[in-house]
N, C-alpha and C positions, 0 to 999 in steps of 0.2 A: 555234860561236863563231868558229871561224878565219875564215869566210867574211865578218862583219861586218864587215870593214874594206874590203872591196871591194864590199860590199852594204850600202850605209846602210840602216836598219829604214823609211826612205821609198821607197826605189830599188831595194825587192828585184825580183826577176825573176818574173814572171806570167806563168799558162798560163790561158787564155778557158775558164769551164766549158762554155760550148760546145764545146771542141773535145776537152774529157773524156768530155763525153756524147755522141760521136760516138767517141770510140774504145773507151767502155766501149757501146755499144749492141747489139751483135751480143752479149755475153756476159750481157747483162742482160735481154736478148729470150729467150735459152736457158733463165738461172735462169727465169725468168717465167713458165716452159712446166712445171719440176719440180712437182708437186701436194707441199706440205707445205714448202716451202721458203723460207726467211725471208731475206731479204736487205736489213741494217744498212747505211742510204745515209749517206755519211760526205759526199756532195759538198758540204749546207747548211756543213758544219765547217769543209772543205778547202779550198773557193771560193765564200767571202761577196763580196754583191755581183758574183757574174760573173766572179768573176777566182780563178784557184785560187792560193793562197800557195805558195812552192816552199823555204820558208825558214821558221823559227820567230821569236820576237821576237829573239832573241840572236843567229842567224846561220847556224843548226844545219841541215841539211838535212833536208828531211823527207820526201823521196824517197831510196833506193840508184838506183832507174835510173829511166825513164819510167812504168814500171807498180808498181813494189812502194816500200812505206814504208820509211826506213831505222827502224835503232831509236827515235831520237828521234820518227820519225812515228808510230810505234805507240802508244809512250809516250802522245804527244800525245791519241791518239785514244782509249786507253783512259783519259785522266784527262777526255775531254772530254766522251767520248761512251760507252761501253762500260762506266764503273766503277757504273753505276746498274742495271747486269747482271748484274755479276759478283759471288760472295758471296767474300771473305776471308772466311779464319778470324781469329778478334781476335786482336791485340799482349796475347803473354804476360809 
């Protein structure tokens, strides 16, 4: 949220999923060679429309650096994308 104030939720900063799937390609061409290997595409999530979001609605970063999610991104990705995976135990 610190960052919303120098980031209007219209004016956030975009990275082209083009230019994700060029720098994820070489590592995706690797998975793609393991026999048995699953690999969870987050880009539909991350970069709707072409453009990958670098920010949440609030202002939250959703990257630590160029390549890895910070907490909020994972968050993100596990409530968005991941929680129809994962089994919790129930609220005792």
């Amino acid at each position: 949220a610190w960052l919303s104030f120098l980031f209007p939720a219209r004016k956030m900063p975009v990275v082209s999923r083009a230019e994700i799937e060029e720098r994820m390609r070489v590592v995706l061409e690797i998975l793609s060679e393991i026999k048995g290997a699953t690999v969870l595409d987050s880009l539909d999530l991350f970069c709707p429309n072409g453009q990958c979001v670098m920010f949440d609605e609030n202002g939250d970063s959703l990257y630590r650096d160029a390549n890895h999610l910070s907490l909020a991104g994972g968050e993100y990705r596990v409530q968005k994308q991941l929680a129809k995976y994962l089994k919790f135990p129930a609220a005792e």
